[in-house]
C-alpha positions, 0 to 999 in steps of 0.5 A: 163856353162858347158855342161852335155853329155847325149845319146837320146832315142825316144819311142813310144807306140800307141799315146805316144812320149817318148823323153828320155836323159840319163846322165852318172851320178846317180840320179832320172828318172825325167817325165815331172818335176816330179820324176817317183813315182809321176806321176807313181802311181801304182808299176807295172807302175814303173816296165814297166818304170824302165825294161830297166836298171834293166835287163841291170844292170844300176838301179843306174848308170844313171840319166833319163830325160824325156818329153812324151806326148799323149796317156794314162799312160799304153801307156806313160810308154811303150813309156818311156821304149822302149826311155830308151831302145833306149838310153841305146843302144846309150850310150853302143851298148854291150847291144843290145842282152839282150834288144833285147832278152827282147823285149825292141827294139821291137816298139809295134806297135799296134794302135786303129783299126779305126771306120768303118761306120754303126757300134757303133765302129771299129766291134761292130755292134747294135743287130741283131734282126730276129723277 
């Protein structure tokens, strides 16, 4: 058996881990064990997925592979893009400026605002009655 080389990507987004391996070889993106149109099913979830090669110009130049887990499909599909990202740059380290110029490095690093107490949640407080 032969081994297949393939160059790793982790993402996150929230609560989301992407484990993303890409293959020198064209083929499907594949999430979960399932195609990405699928699992994905709104276009503009497909977008956020697929953005890293089509600013790159690799739309068809690798196969994609990818395990994620937590967090919503918005959050998944974030996670999903920034581990493409992260591997495309491990496979081609040219491409650093144009996914870096897009924001596609950058770890979005937002998380739910913890829940304080005597409020309903993070900073919505019961009405306020003065009468």
């Amino acid at each position: 058996m032969t081994t297949q080389q393939y160059y790793y990507g982790t993402g996150r987004r929230k609560t989301s881990v992407a484990r993303v391996r890409i293959y020198k070889e064209k083929g499907p993106i594949i999430i979960n064990g399932k195609p990405l149109e699928e699992l994905m099913g709104y276009e503009t979830w497909r977008q956020i997925v697929t953005e890293p090669l089509k600013i790159t110009s690799n739309n068809n130049n690798y196969r994609v592979s990818v395990k994620v887990a937590g967090g919503g499909i918005v959050s998944q599909a974030g996670a999903i893009s920034h581990g493409i990202s992260r591997a495309l740059l491990e496979a081609e380290p040219e491409l650093r400026k144009t996914l870096k110029q897009n924001g596609l490095l950058t770890r979005d690093s937002r998380e739910k605002e913890r829940k304080k107490p005597g409020l309903v949640r993070a900073r919505k407080a019961k009405q306020y009655s003065k009468r």
